[in-house]
Structure formats: structure tokens, C-alpha cells
C-alpha positions in Angstrom: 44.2 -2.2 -55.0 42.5 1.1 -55.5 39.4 -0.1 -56.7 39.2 -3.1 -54.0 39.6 -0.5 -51.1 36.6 1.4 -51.7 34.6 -1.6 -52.1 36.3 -2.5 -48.3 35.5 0.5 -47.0 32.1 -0.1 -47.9 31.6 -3.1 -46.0 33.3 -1.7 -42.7 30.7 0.8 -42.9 27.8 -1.3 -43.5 28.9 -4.0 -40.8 29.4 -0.5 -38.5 25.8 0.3 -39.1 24.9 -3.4 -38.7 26.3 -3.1 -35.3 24.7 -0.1 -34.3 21.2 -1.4 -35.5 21.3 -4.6 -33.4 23.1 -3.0 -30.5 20.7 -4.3 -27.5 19.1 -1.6 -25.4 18.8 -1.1 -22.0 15.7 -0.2 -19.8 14.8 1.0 -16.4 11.5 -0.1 -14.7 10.5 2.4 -12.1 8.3 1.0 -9.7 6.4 3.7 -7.2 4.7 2.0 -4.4 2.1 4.4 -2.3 0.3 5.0 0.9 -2.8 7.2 -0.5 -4.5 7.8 -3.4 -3.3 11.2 -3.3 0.5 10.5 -3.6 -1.2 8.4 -6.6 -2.5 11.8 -8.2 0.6 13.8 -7.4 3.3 11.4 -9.2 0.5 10.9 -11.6 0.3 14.3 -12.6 4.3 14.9 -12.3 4.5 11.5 -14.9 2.2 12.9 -17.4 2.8 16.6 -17.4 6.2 16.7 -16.7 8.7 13.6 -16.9 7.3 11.6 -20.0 7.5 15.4 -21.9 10.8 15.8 -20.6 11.7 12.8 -22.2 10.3 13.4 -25.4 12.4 16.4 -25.5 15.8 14.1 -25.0 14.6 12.1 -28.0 13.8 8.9 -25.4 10.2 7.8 -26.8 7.9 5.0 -26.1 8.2 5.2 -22.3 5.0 2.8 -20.7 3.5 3.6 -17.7 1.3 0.9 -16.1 -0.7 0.1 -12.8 -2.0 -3.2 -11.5 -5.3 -4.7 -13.0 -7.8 -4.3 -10.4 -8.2 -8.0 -8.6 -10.5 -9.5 -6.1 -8.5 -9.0 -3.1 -7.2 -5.3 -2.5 -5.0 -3.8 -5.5 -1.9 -2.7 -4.6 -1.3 1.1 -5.5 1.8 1.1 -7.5 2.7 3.0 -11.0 5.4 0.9 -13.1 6.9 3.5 -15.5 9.2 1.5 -18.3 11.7 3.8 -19.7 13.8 2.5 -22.8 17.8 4.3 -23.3 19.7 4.0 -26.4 23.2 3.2 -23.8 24.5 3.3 -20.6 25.4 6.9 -20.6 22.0 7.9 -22.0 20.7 6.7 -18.7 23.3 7.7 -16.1 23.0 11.6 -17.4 19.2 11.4 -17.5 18.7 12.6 -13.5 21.5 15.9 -13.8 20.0 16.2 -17.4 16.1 16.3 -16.0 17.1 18.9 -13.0 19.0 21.5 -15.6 15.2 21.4 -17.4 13.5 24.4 -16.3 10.3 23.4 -17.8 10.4 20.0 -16.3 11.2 21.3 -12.9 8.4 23.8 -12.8 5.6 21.5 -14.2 6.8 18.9 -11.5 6.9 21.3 -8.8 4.4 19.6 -6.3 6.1 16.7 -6.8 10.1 17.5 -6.7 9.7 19.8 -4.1 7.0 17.9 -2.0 8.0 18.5 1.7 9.2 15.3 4.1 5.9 14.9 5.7 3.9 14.9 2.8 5.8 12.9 0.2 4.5 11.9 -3.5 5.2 8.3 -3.0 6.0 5.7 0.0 9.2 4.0 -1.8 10.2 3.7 -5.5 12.3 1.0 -7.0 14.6 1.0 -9.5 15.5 -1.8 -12.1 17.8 -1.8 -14.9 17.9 -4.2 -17.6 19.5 -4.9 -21.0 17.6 -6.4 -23.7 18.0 -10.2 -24.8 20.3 -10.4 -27.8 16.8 -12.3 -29.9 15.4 -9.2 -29.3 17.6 -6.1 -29.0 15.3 -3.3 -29.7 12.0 -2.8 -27.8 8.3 -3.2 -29.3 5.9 -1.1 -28.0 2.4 -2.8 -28.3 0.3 -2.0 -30.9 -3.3 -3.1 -29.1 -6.0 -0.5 -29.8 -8.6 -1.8 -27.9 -9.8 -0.4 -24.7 -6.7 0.6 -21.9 -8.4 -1.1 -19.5 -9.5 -4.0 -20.5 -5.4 -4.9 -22.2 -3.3 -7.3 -20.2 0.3 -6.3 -19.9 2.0 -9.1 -18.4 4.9 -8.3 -16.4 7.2 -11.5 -15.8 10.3 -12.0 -13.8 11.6 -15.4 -13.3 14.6 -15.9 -10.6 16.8 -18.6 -10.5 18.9 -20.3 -7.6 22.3 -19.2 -8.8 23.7 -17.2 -11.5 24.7 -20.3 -13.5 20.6 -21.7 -13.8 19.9 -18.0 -14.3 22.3 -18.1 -17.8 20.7 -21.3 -18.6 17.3 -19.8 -18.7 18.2 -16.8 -20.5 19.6 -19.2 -23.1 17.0 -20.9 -23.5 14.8 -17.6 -24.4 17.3 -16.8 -26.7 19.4 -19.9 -28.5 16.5 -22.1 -27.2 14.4 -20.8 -28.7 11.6 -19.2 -26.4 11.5 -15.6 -27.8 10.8 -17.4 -31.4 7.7 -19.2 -30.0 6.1 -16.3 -27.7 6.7 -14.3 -31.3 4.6 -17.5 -33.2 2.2 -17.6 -31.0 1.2 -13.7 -30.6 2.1 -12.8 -27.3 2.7 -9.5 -28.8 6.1 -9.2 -26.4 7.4 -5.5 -25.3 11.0 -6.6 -24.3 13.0 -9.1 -22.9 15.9 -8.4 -20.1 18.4 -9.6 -18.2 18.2 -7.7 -14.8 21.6 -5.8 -14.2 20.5 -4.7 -11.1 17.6 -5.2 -9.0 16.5 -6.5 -5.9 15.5 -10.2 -6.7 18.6 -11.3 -8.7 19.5 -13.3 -10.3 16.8 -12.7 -12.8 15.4 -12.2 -16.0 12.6 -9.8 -16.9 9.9 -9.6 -19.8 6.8 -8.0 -20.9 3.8 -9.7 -23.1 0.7 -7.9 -24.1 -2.8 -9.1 -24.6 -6.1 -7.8 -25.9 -8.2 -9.0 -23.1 -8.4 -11.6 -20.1 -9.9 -14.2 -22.1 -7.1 -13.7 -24.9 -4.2 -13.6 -22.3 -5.3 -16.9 -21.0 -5.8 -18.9 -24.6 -2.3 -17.4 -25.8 -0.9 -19.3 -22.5 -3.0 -22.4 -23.0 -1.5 -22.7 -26.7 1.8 -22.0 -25.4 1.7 -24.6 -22.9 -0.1 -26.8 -25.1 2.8 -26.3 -28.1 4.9 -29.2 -29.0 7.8 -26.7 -29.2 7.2 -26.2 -25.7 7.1 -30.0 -24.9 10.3 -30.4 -26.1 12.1 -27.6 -25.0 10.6 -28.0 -21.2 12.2 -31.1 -20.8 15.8 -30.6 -21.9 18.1 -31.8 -19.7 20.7 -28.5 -19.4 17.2 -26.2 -18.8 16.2 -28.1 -15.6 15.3 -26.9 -12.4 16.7 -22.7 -14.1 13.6 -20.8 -12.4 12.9 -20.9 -8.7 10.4 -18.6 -8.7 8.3 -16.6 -11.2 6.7 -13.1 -10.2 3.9 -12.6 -12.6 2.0 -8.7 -12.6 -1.1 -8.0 -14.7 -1.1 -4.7 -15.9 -2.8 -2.1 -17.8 -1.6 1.2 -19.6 -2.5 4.1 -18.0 -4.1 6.6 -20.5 -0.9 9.1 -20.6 1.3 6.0 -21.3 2.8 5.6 -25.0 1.3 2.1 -25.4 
């Protein structure tokens, strides 16, 4: 017995670290909606000189901040900041732990202490996620081409009720969905299922593309895969999105990726 236990005790600890390597993360997408273009520059300037360093200092890397790709109609001025936490608790603490930062609080002065009639943004929201078990960790892009020429394509897809909305997120996962965006190079950030947001029930999940031209032949393959053609027309993944929100963006140039 003495020389079986340390072999036993070897395998709790490797399924332990197992565990903690596939243990799916969680993410919150801030989304800041503005009036002017100079609320724009203030929370700009709060993002990069403050917040993402503040960050960095709590160990909480690869944070993406985006805006919308410029369109023919009016672009919307927005900022989507994609913050990635390790747990739960990492990202409850994170507001108290930000406000005991004195550096933090006096680079992003103009911006935390911006009066009432003069505030650095018209509304943000706020939407936590955790990440699909076929893809537990997040993977920052690696495109090195020009910022503003990448597409990051934002995706949420709603479903009617919360049963369709399990259906779909099965299908990304034991359907096999994620495996196919992954074949075909859609150079995926995360996957999600929203915990709480304002469009639930839904899922949430970020592709990246070098260019226009290459974000629309990765969805013609996709859509022209047999794997696709087969999957689409399962019987239990019917009628499992009622709508889909789709948002081109690009990386701003203070954003990690």
C-alpha cells in the first residue's frame, strides 16, 4: 500500500491541475455608447492611460477594445472593451479593487470625476459571459496586419426560449460548430453563454479576419461546407436562433489585439 499511494496521490494532483487548466473563463463586454466625440476622447484616454494599465497590474491581460467599422450610413459612436477574469470573484472585486488604486484614480481623473452635466459617455452596458466548455480559455487574435483594415466580428444569436437557446449552444459545442469555425480559420476570440445581459437568452462570440474580402470568403466556405449542410438541418437544432446581432469591429490601437 505504501508504494500505490504515492502513485495515487499523483494522479489527484494531475487531475487537480487538469481541472484548473480547462476551468472555463468568464468575460465582461463593456459597451460605451456616446453623444460626442469628445466623451469619445475622454473615456478613450481613461481606457488607455488608466483602466487597461490598471489591469495589467491585477495580472488580467489581453483585454480588447474595439469600435464599429465605419459603414455607409452614420457609424454609431460606441467603444466595446472585452475584459477576460480567471473567476467570478476576480470580477466582482475588480470595481472596490480599481477605486483603492491611486494611480488608476489619478490618471482617470477627467473621467471618474467628470461632473453630471458633462459626462464621459451617454450610457454603458454591461455583459457577462462564461466561456463555451469547447473552448474554455480565450484566444486573443494573432492578425498583424493593419488595425483598421481587421474585421472583428462580434455575434450574438438569441433564441425564443431558454430551451432553443441550450440547443444552440450544443450545437457549437457537442455539435460540433466551434470545431468547424476552428477548420476553417475564423481565427475565433471566445465563445459565451450570456449570464446576464439585456437580450437573453443568448449566446455570444467573437471571430477575427484579416480584411473585408477575407471575412466574407471564410463565411462563403463556411456556408458552403458539407459539415455545415449536415449540421443545419438536424432536426433537435431547428428553429434555436430568432435573431442574430452581427457588429464589425476593429481594434483600436491601445487594444491588446
Amino acid at each position: 500500500m505504501r508504494r500505490i499511494k504515492p502513485f495515487i496521490c499523483c494522479v489527484f494532483l494531475l487531475a487537480i491541475m487538469q481541472g484548473f487548466s480547462q476551468a472555463r473563463e468568464y468575460y465582461q463586454l463593456k459597451i460605451y455608447s456616446f453623444d460626442t466625440e469628445a466623451q469619445q476622447k475622454t473615456t478613450d484616454a481613461y481606457l488607455k492611460d488608466a483602466f487597461l494599465p490598471a489591469l495589467k497590474k491585477l495580472d488580467i491581460q489581453n483585454v480588447g477594445v474595439f469600435k464599429p467599422r465605419p459603414t455607409d450610413s452614420e457609424t454609431p459612436k460606441m467603444t466595446y472593451v472585452l475584459i477576460p477574469f480567471n473567476s467570478m470573484a476576480q470580477f466582482s472585486l475588480l470595481d472596490d479593487t480599481l477605486m483603492k488604486d491611486r494611480t488608476h484614480m489619478e490618471k482617470g481623473a477627467a473621467y471618474l470625476e467628470a461632473p453630471h452635466d458633462a459626462p464621459p459617455y451617454s450610457r454603458i452596458e454591461s455583459v457577462l459571459m462564461k466561456a463555451f466548455v469547447e473552448m474554455p480559455k480565450m484566444s486573443p487574435s494573432k492578425l498583424d496586419g493593419p488595425r483598421k483594415d481587421r474585421i472583428y466580428e462580434l455575434r450574438s444569436y438569441e433564441a425564443a426560449t431558454e430551451s432553443l437557446y441550450r440547443k444552440k449552444v450544443d450545437m457549437f459545442n457537442a455539435g460540433g460548430e466551434v470545431q468547424l469555425f476552428d477548420e476553417l480559420d475564423f481565427n475565433a476570440v471566445f465563445y459565451a453563454e450570456v449570464l446576464s445581459g439585456s437580450q437573453m437568452p443568448n449566446l455570444m462570440y467573437m471571430t477575427t479576419h484579416k480584411d473585408q474580402e477575407t471575412r466574407d470568403a471564410n463565411w462563403k466556405n463556411f456556408v458552403d461546407s458539407p459539415t455545415w449542410s449536415k449540421l443545419k438541418v438536424m432536426p433537435k437544432y431547428q428553429n434555436t436562433v430568432s435573431r442574430n446581432d452581427t457588429r464589425l469591429l476593429y481594434p483600436t490601437e491601445y487594444s491588446d489585439y
